[in-house]
Structure formats: structure tokens, C-alpha cells
C-alpha positions in Angstrom: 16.5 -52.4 36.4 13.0 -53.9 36.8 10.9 -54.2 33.8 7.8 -52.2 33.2 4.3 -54.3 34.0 2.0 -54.4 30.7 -0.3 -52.0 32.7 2.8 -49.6 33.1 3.6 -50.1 29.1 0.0 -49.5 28.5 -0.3 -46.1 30.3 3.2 -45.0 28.8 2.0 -46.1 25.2 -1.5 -44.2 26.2 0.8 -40.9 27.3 2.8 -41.1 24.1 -0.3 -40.7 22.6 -2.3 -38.2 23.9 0.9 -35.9 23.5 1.2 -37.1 20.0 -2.2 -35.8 20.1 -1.4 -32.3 21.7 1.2 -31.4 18.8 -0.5 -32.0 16.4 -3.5 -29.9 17.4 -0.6 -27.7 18.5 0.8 -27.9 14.8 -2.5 -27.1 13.4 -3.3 -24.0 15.4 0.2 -22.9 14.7 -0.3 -23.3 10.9 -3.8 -21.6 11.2 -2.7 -18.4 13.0 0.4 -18.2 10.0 -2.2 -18.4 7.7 -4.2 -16.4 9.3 -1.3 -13.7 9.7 -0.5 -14.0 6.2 -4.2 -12.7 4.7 -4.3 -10.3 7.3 -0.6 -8.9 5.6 -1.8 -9.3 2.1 -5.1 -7.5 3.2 -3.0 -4.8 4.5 -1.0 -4.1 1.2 -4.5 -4.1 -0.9 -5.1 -1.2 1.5 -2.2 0.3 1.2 -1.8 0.1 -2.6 -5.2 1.6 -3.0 -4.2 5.0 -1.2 -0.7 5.3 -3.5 -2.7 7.0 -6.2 -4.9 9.4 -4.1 -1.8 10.4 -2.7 0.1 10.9 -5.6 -3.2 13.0 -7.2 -2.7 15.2 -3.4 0.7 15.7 -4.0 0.6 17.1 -7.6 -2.4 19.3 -6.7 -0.3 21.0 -3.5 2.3 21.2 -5.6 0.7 23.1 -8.4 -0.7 25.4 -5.9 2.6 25.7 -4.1 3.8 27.9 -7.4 1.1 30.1 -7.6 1.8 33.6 -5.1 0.1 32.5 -1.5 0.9 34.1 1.6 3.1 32.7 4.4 0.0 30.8 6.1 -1.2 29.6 2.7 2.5 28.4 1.9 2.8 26.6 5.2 -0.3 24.8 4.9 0.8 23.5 1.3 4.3 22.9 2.2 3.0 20.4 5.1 0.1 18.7 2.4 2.7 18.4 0.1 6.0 17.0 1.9 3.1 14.8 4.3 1.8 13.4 1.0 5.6 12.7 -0.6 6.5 10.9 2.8 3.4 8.6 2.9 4.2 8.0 -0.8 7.1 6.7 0.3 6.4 4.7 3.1 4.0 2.9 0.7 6.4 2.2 -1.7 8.5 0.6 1.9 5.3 -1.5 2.8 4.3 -2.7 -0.5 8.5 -3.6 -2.3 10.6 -3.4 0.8 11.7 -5.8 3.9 14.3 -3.7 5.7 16.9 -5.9 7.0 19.8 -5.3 9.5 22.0 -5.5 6.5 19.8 -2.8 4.4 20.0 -0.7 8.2 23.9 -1.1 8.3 24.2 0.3 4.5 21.9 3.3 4.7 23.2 4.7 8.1 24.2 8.3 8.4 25.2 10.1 11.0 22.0 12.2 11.9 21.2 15.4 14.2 18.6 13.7 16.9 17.1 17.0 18.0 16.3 18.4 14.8 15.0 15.2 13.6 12.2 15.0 16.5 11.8 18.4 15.9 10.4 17.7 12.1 8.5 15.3 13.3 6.4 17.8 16.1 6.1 20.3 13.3 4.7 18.1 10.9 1.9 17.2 13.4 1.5 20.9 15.2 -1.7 21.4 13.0 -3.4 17.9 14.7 -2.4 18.9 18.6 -3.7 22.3 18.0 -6.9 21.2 16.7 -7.7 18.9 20.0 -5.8 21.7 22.0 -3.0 19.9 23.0 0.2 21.2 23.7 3.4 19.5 22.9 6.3 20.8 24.9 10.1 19.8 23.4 13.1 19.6 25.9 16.4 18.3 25.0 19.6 18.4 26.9 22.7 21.5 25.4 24.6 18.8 24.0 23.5 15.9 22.4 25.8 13.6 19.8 25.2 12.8 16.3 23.6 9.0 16.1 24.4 6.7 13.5 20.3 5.3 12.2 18.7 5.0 9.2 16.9 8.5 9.4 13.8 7.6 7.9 13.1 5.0 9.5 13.4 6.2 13.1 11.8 9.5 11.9 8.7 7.5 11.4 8.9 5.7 14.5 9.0 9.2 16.3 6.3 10.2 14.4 4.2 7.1 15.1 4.7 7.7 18.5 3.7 11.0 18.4 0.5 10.3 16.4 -0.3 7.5 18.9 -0.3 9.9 21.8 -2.0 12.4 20.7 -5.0 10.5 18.6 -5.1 8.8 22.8 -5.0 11.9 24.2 -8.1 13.6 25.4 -8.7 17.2 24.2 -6.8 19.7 26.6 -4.1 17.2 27.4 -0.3 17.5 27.3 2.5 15.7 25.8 5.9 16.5 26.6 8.9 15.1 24.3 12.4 15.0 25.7 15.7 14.0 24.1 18.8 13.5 26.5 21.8 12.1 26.5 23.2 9.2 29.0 26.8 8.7 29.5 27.0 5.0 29.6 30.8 2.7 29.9 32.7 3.6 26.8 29.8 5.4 25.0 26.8 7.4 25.7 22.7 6.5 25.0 20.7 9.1 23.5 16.7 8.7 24.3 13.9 9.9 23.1 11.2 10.1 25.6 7.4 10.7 24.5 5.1 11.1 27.4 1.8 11.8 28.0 -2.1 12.3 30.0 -4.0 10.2 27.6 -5.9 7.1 28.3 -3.1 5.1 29.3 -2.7 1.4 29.0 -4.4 -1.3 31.3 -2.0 -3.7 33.0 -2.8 -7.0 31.6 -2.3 -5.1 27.9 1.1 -4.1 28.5 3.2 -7.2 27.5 1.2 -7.2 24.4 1.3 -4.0 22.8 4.0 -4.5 20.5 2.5 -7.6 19.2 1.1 -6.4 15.1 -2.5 -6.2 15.3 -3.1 -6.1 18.9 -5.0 -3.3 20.5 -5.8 -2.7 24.1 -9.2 -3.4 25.2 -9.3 0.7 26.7 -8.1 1.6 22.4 -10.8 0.1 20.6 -13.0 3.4 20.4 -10.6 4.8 18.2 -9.5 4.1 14.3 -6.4 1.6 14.0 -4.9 -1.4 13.0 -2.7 -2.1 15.5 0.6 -2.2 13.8 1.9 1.5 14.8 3.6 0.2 18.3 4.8 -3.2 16.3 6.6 -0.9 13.6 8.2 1.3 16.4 9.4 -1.8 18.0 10.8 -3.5 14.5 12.7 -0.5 14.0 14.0 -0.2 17.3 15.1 -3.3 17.4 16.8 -3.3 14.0 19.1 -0.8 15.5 19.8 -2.9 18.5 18.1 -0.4 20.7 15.7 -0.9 23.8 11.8 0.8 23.6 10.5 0.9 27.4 6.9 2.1 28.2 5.2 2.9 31.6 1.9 3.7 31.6 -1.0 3.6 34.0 -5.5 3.6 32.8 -6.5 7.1 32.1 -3.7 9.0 34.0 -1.1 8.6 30.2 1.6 7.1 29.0 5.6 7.4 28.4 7.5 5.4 25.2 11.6 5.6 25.8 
């Protein structure tokens, strides 16, 4: 083979080092968003430590209240403070000590009733969609089979979803929740389908929504962090699932 000219060694050697170049800023800016990434996190569980106590103090006080003779309004009111505030409880005590594995998923399993389980989770948020006037309409097919999850989990990735839609959803809007089942090769899929006629999600945002901390540029009038769709997603994903979302600016949204 013929051998490189000096002015061909020279621009190879000049290549080399402009690339040498480009990782290493590469490297840097990697290193800075993991930093970055990692005060963010801590930030977070400052936050979240700080509401364990308030919502310890709302607890106690529902409870206290839940023994005295209320009528049935009165007792449902209490009964959703106080099993809302033992459920957040808990889900700080996940953020702040836990990192759920797919081991950890695999040991806490149960075989759980789908339907009923999406049905807590409306209930639980009934008072919200009634205040904005917004009716949430449940479907699911006659038959559907007992899954094997980690309950709680999922049950808060339902709820997320459900929170999500409706904090997006204008006043007078309509979100309609469906469970089915899918008979599929040797098996079945069960879905959970949340859709509905809130803001929606511009195109370019799409591929990024499940990404913690990011929020569509149409989202940024209301409260958030940007970690409700990521949470869906890890949890989703832990149970070697598939989340699919169609959506389309100001006409709404569906999460599968």
C-alpha cells in the first residue's frame, strides 16, 4: 500500500485531535447533566421529606375525627382524607428508602383484580373531577383475568394518569377509562386505557414525555415537576409491559 504524504499524516494527526477534542467536551457535558440530575433528585427528597410530617399530623387528625358519630357524607369525606394521607405516607417512605428493582417486583407480585383496582383509583379522585365538572366514565370488558403486578405500584401509576388528565383537562371535559382484555398467542393482554379532551400534547413533545423532569411547552401553565409520566413509565416497564400514548394540541389525549 502507498504510504501517507506528511500533509496526509498531518491532517489525520489534526482529525485525531479535534475528535479527541469532541469527547472530551462530550465527557464534560455528560458529567454536568449527571451532576446536574443528581441535585435535582436530592432536591426532590428534601421536598418530599418535608411533607411526611404534615401528612402524618393529617392523618391522625382524620382519624380522630373518623371515631366521633358523623353522617355518611361526613364519613366519606374523612375516609378519603385519611386513607389519601396513609397512601402518600407511604409513597414517601418509597421515594425517600426504596429503589424498586425487577427483583423486589418479582417478590411482591400477587395476583390482583384489574377492574376493581382502577376502580379505587376513580373513587379516590371523584371529589377533584366533580369540582372542575368533569365526568369520568369506566368501561371494562365481562371478563377480565387476574394479573400478576405489584399492586401498589401500578395503582399509582393509574392514579398518576388519572391525576394527569384531569389537572390537563379543561373544566366541562370528559375522560373515559377502559379496561379490556386482548387474546394474544398463548396468553391474553389486559389494558388500561385513560383517554381524554384536555390540552393534548404537541408533536415535537411526544418522544419526550417520559423523560423525568421534562414538560411540554403547551404544560407549563400548570403546577408539576415533570416526573408523573417518568414514574408511569418505570413502573410499566418494570413489569415488562408497553405504555403507548396518542394525543393531538388541545383536542386530548389517550395513555395505554
Amino acid at each position: 500500500s502507498k504510504p501517507f504524504s506528511l500533509k496526509e499524516l498531518t491532517l489525520l494527526v489534526d482529525k485525531l485531535a479535534e475528535k479527541k477534542k469532541v469527547i472530551r467536551r462530550l465527557k464534560e457535558e455528560m458529567e454536568s447533566l449527571h451532576s446536574s440530575i443528581q441535585k435535582k433528585e436530592r432536591d426532590l427528597k428534601r421536598v418530599v421529606h418535608d411533607l411526611k410530617n404534615p401528612l402524618l399530623s393529617m392523618g391522625a387528625s382524620a382519624k380522630r375525627m373518623l371515631r366521633r358519630n358523623r353522617n355518611g357524607e361526613e364519613l366519606r369525606i374523612l375516609r378519603n382524607i385519611y386513607n389519601s394521607s396513609v397512601r402518600l405516607t407511604g409513597w414517601i417512605e418509597d421515594t425517600l428508602f426504596s429503589d424498586h428493582s425487577s427483583q423486589q417486583i418479582k417478590e411482591e407480585v400477587k395476583e390482583v383484580e384489574i377492574q376493581s383496582m382502577v376502580q379505587q383509583a376513580i373513587d379516590l379522585l371523584k371529589d377533584a373531577s366533580r369540582e372542575k365538572n368533569i365526568e369520568i366514565q369506566f368501561e371494562t370488558s365481562p371478563s377480565i383475568p387476574l394479573v400478576y403486578c405489584q399492586e401498589q405500584l401500578l395503582f399509582r401509576a393509574v392514579e398518576n394518569l388519572l391525576s394527569i388528565a384531569l389537572r390537563y383537562t379543561p373544566g366541562g371535559g370528559r375522560i373515559d377509562v377502559t379496561v379490556s382484555y386482548i387474546e394474544w398467542k398463548n396468553g391474553g393482554v389486559v389494558e388500561i386505557s385513560i383517554r381524554d379532551t384536555g390540552i393534548g400534547i404537541l408533536e415535537d413533545d411526544i418522544d419526550r414525555i417520559f423523560e423525568p423532569f421534562y414538560r411540554g411547552r403547551n404544560a407549563l401553565t400548570e403546577m408539576g415537576a415533570g416526573l408523573g409520566l417518568s414514574f408511569v413509565k418505570e413502573v410499566v416497564d418494570l413489569h415488562r409491559g408497553r405504555i403507548l400514548v396518542q394525543s393531538e394540541a388541545q383536542k386530548g389525549s389517550t395513555f395505554s
